[in-house]
N, C-alpha and C positions, 0 to 999 in steps of 0.2 A: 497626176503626181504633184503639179505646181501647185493645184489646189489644194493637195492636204498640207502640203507644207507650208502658206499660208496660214491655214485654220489652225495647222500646229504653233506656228510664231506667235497666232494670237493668242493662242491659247496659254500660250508660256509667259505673254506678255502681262495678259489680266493674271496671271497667277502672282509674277512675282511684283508686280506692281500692288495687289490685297496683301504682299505680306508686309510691310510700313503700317498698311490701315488695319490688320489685325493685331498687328503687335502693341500699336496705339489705340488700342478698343479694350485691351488686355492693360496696357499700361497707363493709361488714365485708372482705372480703378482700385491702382495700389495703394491709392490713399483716400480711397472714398470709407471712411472709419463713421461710425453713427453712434453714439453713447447716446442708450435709451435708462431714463431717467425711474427709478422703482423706489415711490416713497415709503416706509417701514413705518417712522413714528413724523408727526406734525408736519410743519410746514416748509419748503423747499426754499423759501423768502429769508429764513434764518441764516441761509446761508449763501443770502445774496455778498457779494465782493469776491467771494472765494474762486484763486485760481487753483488747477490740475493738471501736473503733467505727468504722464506717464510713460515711460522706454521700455518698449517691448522687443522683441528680435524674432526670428526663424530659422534654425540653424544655423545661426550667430553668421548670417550672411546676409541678411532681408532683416532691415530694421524700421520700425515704424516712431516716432515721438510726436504724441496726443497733446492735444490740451483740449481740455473744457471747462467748463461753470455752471457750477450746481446753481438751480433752480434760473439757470436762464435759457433755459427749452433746450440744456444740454449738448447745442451746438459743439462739434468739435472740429479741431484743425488741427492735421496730420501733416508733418515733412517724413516723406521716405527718402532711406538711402541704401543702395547695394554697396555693400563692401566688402568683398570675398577678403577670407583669411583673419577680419578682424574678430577680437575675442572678447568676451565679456569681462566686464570685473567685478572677479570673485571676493563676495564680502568675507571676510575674516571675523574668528573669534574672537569676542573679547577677552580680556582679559580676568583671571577669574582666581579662587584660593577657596580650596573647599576642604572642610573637616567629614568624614562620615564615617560609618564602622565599617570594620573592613569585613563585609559580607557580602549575602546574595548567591548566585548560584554559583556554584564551580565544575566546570568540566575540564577537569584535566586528564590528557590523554597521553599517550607514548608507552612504549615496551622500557621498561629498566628492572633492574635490581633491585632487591630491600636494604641493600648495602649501599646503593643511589640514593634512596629515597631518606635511608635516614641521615645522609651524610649532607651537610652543609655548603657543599661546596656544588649543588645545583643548579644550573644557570640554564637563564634561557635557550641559550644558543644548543644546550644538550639535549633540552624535553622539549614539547611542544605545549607545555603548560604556562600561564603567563607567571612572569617573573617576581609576582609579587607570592605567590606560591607559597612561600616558607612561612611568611608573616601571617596572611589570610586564611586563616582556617586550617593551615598545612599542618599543627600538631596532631590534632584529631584523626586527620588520614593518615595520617603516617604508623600512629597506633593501631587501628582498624584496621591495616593491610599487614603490621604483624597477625592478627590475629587471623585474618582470613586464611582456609586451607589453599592447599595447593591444585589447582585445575577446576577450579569451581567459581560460580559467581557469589558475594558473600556481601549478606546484606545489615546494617547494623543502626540504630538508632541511639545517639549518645547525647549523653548533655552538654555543653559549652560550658557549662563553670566547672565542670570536671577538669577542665585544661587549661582554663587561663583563670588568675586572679581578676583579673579587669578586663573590660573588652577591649578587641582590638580594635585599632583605630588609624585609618588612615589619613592621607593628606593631600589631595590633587589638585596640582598648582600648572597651571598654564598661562602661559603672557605673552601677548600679541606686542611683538616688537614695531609693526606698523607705526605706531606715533614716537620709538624713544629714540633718542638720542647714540643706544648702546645696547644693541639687541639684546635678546635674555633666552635663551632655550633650556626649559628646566630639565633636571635630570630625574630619570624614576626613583619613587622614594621607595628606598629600600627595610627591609625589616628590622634595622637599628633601629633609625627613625620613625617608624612604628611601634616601637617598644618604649621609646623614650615617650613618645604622644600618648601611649595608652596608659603610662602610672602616671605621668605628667595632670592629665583630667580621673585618671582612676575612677572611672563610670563602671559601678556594679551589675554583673551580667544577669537578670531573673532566673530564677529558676528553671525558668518555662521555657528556655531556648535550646532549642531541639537542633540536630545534624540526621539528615538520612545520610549515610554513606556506604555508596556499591563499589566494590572492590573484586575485579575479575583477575583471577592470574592463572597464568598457563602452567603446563606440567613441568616445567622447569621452576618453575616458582617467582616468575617473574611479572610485574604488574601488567595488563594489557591495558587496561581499562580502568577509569574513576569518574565516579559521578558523586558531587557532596554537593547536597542542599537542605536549605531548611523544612523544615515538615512544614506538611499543610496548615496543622494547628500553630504551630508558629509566625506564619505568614499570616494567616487568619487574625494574629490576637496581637500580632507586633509588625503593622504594614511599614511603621516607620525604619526599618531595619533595610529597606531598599531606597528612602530615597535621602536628601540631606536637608531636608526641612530645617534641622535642627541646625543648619550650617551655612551661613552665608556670606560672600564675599568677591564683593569688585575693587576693593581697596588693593590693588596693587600697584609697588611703584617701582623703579629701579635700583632699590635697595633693599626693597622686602616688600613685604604682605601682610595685611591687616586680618582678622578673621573675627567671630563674633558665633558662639553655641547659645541657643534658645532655650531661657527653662520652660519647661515644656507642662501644660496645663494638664494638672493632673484629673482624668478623665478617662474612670473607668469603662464606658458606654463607647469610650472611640479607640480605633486600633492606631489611630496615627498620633495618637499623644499620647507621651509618658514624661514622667518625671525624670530627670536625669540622675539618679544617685551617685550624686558624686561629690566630696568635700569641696573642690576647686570651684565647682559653679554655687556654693554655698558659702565660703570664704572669702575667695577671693575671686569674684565676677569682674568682667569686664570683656573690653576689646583688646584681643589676645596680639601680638605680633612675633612673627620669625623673620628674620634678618637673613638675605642672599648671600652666599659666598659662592668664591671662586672655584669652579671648579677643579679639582686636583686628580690626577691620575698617574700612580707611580711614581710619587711625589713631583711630579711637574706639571705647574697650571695649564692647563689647555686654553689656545688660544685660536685664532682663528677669524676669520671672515665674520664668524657668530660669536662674541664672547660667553662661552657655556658658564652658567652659575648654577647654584642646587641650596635649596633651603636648608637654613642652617636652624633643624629641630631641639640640636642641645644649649641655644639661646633663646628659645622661646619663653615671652614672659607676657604679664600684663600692664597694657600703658595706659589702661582707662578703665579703672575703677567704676564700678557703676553699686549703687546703694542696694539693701533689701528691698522687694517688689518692683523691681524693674525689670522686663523680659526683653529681651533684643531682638528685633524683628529681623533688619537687613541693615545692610552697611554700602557703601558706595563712596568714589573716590571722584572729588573734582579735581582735576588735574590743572583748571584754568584757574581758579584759587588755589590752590594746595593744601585743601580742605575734604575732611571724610563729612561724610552726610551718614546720621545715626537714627534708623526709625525704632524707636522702642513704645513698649505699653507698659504706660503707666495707669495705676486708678481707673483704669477703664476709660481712657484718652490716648490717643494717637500721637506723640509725639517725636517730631526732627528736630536733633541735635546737631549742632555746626559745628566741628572742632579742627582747629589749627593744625595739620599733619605733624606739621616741625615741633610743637611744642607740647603737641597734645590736652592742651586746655581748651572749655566750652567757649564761643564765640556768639553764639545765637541759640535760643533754644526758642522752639514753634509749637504749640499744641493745634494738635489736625481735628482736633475734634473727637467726640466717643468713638470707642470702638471695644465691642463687645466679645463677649468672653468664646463667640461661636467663631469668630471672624476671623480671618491671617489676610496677611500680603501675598494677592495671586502676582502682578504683575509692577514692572517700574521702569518707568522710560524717562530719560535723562536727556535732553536736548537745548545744548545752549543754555538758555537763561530761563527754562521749561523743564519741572519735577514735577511728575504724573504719578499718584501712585494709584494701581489699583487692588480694590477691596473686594475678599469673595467670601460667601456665608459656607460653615461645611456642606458637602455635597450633602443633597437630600435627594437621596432613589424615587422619591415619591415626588418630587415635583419636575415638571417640566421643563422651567426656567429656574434656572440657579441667580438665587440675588446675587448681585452685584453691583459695584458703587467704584468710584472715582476722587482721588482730591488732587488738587492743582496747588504748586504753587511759584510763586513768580521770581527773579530774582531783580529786582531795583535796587542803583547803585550800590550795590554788594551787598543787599539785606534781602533775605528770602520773605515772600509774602504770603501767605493762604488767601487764593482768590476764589479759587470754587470748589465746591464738597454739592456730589449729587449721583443720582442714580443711575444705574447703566442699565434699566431695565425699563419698560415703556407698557402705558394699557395697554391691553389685548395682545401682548407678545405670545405667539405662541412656540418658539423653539429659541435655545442657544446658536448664537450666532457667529462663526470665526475670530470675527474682531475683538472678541473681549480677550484673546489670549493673544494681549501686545507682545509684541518680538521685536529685533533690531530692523525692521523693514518697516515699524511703524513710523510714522510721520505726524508733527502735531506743529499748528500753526499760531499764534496769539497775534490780537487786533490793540488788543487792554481792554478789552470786555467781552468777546468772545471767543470759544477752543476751537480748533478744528482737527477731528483727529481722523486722520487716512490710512488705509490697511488693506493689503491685497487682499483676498476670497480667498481662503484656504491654502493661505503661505503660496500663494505665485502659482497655483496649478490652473488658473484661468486670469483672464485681463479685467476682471471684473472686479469693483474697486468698492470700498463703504465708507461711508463721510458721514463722522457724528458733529453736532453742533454741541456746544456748551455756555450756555450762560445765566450769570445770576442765580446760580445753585440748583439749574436744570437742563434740562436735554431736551428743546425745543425741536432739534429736527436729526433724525435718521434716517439715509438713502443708501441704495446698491447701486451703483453709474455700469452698467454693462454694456459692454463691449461688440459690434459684430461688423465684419466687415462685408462691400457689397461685391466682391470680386467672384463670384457664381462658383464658388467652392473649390476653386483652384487649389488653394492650399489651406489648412486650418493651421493656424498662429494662436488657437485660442489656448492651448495649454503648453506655448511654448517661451513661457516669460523667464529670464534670465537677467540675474542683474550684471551691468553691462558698464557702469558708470559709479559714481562715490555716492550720489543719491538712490543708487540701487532700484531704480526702474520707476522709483515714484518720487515725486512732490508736491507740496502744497504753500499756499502762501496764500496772504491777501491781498491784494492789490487797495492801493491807495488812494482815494478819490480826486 
């Protein structure tokens, strides 16, 4: 008996005396991180000085921060930290003022009356349909579901200029109070303010624009069911009706919102360009503004913790005339000047316009070089004293890589510069790449003679990261830095990346010699 109990002690002893050295066999390799280095186009040396960091997490409790350096054997060094309960930080939208029609699909749903449906006094809080209902598309259904019998599903195909003189036209405005002064939460724009924007730009609706609408109602005769979209042939021959191409806008400030409508290249061959018929964008072109007001409700301002304001559409006017043949591409507001930034096509030229917000007169004018009649503005990233903008050819079904192209430019002692114009496309590419569709998680670094632009793999779904080189009107070097850790599969981290900090999980810089 003394003897098992013995071989028992020891045995308890060697047990929990291995567990320090298993937990430490276990825990040395929480930061054994390995970036293996995968060249795409040229050579790794282009992008010698460049630092990387990257913050990654694990159920926002197991957090890892990388660094390494392209093209120098991608060595990396990892600090870990556990820190239960801390949370990441969630990036926020920008701030944004967008024009579009007000279409698309509608499913609206709920049981009501015809005596509901026709009456004006419908609000969200009573239907399950979105509140913008009356304004969008709501005439036509409402017609269509007089008509429909009773206890039947009843299906109709109508025209849109049947109903409206002009097309409808919406307004969606959002603004990220993060940087102001005096928060802003917009309020939804309702169907005055829709009424007033659609004869305000009076854009004539084609012929061609089709409404399916299913209207089910039950044997009381009340609606059960709506489904209103546009027909196939309509989607077919007019794609531009779903997105805002024709609309864009970052110029927002705390007093209002800048906005800017595309004439749109007339081009029978493609469904995403149409002309816009409309007097307003042939008379009197420009960059449009509507001015914030105060919110009121029941005649008393709303006040509050959030000061609530709401776009004030029956002051909407234009403060920037722009001449015949001028198409406005995008617009963008520097807040650090208090200057809009205006890309438009001219002559088959690429040019940024610098205008004073306060005064609204030109300060700078930049030509970026040709830019042809196939082309638009896919992407535009703004950082600091760094304007990227980039350039995409129309899609072509038939090719495998979609051209694309890049221009830079710099901002010295308050003068914008053109420093590089070049390709985003490399010999022997054989597919599209994630990186080319920059987002607010891209990252772009300047030496004064070389770009660095950095971009998670497929918006943050893996820790695998791509580094373009830029110089002297070329793209010397392409790499993917992927990620793998040596901790024998304990956990997989690889597709658990969260932005967690104001850099949002990545950085790039160069370091100084």
């Amino acid at each position: 008996m003394r003897k098992r109990l013995i071989v028992w002690t020891i045995l308890i002893a060697l047990a929990l005396g291995g567990i320090p050295w298993i937990h430490g066999a276990m825990d040395e390799k929480k930061d054994d991180v390995v970036i293996y280095e995968e060249v795409l186009s040229g050579n790794p040396a282009a992008a010698s000085g460049l630092a990387v960091k990257t913050l990654t997490h694990m159920d926002q409790y197991l957090f890892w921060e990388t660094s390494f350096r392209p093209g120098s054997e991608a060595d990396a060094e990892t600090v870990f930290t556990f820190e239960p309960g801390r949370r990441p930080y969630m990036f926020g939208a920008e701030s944004q003022l967008r024009v579009t029609f007000a279409g698309g699909n509608f499913g609206y749903g709920g049981s009501f009356s015809m005596e509901e449906m026709i009456s004006e006094t419908i609000t969200a809080e009573r239907t399950s349909f979105a509140s913008h209902a009356e304004g969008q598309i709501w005439k036509p259904v409402v017609e269509v579901a007089k008509r429909a019998p009773v206890g039947e599903e009843y299906t109709e195909v109508v025209k849109l200029k049947d109903y409206y003189e002009f097309y409808p036209m919406a307004m969606d405005v959002y603004v990220d109070d993060s940087g102001m002064e005096h928060p802003i939460w917009m309020q939804e724009f309702n169907t005055e303010d829709e009424r007033i924007l659609s004869e305000y730009f009076a854009v004539a609706i084609p012929e061609d624009i089709e409404l399916q609408i299913i209207i089910v109602k039950d044997e009381y005769g009340n609606v059960i069911e709506i489904d209103s979209s546009y027909t196939e042939d309509t989607v077919r021959n007019h794609q531009y009706l779903y997105g805002d191409s024709f609309s864009a806008g970052k110029a927002v400030t705390e007093d209002g919102g800048y906005f800017i409508l595309s004439r749109m290249k007339d081009d029978p061959d493609s469904s995403y360009e149409v002309v816009l018929d409309s007097p307003r964008l042939e008379d009197d072109y420009g960059i449009y503004y509507v001015p914030f007001a105060e919110y009121v409700e029941n005649g008393v301002i709303v006040e509050g913790y959030n000061p609530q304001r709401k776009s004030d559409v029956s002051q909407l006017c234009n403060v920037f005339p722009m001449a015949d043949g001028v198409n406005a591409l995008e617009l963008y507001y520097d807040k650090e000047e208090d200057q809009l930034i205006l890309l438009t096509e001219e002559t088959g030229h690429l040019w940024a316009t610098v205008i004073d917000q306060k005064t609204m007169k030109e300060v700078q004018k930049l030509d970026l070089g040709e830019f042809s009649e196939t082309e638009y503005i896919g992407d535009v990233i703004v950082r600091d004293d760094l304007f990227v903008v980039g350039i995409q050819d129309q899609f072509d079904e038939t090719a495998v890589v979609q051209p694309k192209r890049m221009v830079l430019m710099v901002k010295e002692s308050g003068q914008w510069k053109l420093k590089i114009r070049s390709s985003m496309n490399w010999e022997g590419q054989e597919e599209d790449y994630p990186w080319f569709n920059m987002n607010e998680l891209t990252r772009l670094a300047w030496d004064g003679e070389r770009l660095a632009i950095a971009q998670w793999e497929r918006y943050r779904s893996s820790c695998d990261v791509y580094i373009l080189i830029f110089e002297e009107d070329e793209m010397p070097y392409v790499g993917v830095y992927r990620r793998r850790d040596t901790s024998g599969g304990i956990y997989d981290y690889n597709r658990t990346i969260q932005s967690w900090s104001e850099e949002n999980g990545l950085e790039v810089w160069w370091e100084k010699e």
